[in-house]
Structures are given as C-alpha cells and as structure tokens.
N, C-alpha and C positions, 0 to 999 in steps of 0.2 A: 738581212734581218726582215723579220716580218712585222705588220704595227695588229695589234689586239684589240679587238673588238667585245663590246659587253652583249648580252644575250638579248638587245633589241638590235643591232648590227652597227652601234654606232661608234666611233675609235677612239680609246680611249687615249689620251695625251700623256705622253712621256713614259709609254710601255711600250717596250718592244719585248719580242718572244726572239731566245737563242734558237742556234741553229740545231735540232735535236729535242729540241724539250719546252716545254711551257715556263713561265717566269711564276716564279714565286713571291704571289700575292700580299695582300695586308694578314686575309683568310687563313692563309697557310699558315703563316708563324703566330697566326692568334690559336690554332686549332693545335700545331704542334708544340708550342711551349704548355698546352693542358693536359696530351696525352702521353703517359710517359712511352707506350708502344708505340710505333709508328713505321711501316702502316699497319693499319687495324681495320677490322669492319666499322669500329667504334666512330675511329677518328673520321674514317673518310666520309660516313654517315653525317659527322657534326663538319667536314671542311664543303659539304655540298649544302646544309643546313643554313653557314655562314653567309656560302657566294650568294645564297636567293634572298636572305635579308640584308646582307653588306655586311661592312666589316663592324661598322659604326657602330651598327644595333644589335649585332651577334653577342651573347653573352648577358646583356641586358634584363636581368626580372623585373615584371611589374610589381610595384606594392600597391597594395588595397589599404 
C-alpha cells in the first residue's frame, strides 16, 4: 500500500490508498450523499471544489 499525500506533498497520517484506486475521502461522501447522480460533471465539479477548500469549509455559506 501506498501513503497519500495532500497537494503541498506532505503525507497525510492514517491514509493509505488500495491497491487499484484512490481512497475515498471526507470530500467524497460529503459531495456524494448531495448528488443523487454520481458521476456527474456536476458532482465531480463540486468533489474538486471541496478537495481545494477542505472538507470542513466545503458547503459552508456566509451570512451578511
């Protein structure tokens, strides 16, 4: 198995990736329990949306 790294290259703790495929993020199952298609241009649109703000702050509106 391989260890995963976040997009400054540093590794993230207690993910590893299977053998064949990428692991299924926080991202993931915050983007797929929204979209009932999947995959979609929609969703994967909004699951690349998530990875670049995190998971924490994805979904989140400001009020004024």
């Amino acid at each position: 198995m391989n260890a995963v790294y976040n997009n400054k290259g540093v590794r993230v703790p207690g993910m590893m990736m299977k053998e064949g495929g990428a692991t299924k993020d926080a991202c993931y199952h915050k983007v797929k329990g929204r979209y009932d298609v999947w995959p979609s241009a929609y969703a994967s649109g909004a699951l690349a949306k998530c990875r670049k703000v995190g998971a924490a702050n994805w979904g989140n509106k400001k009020k004024k």
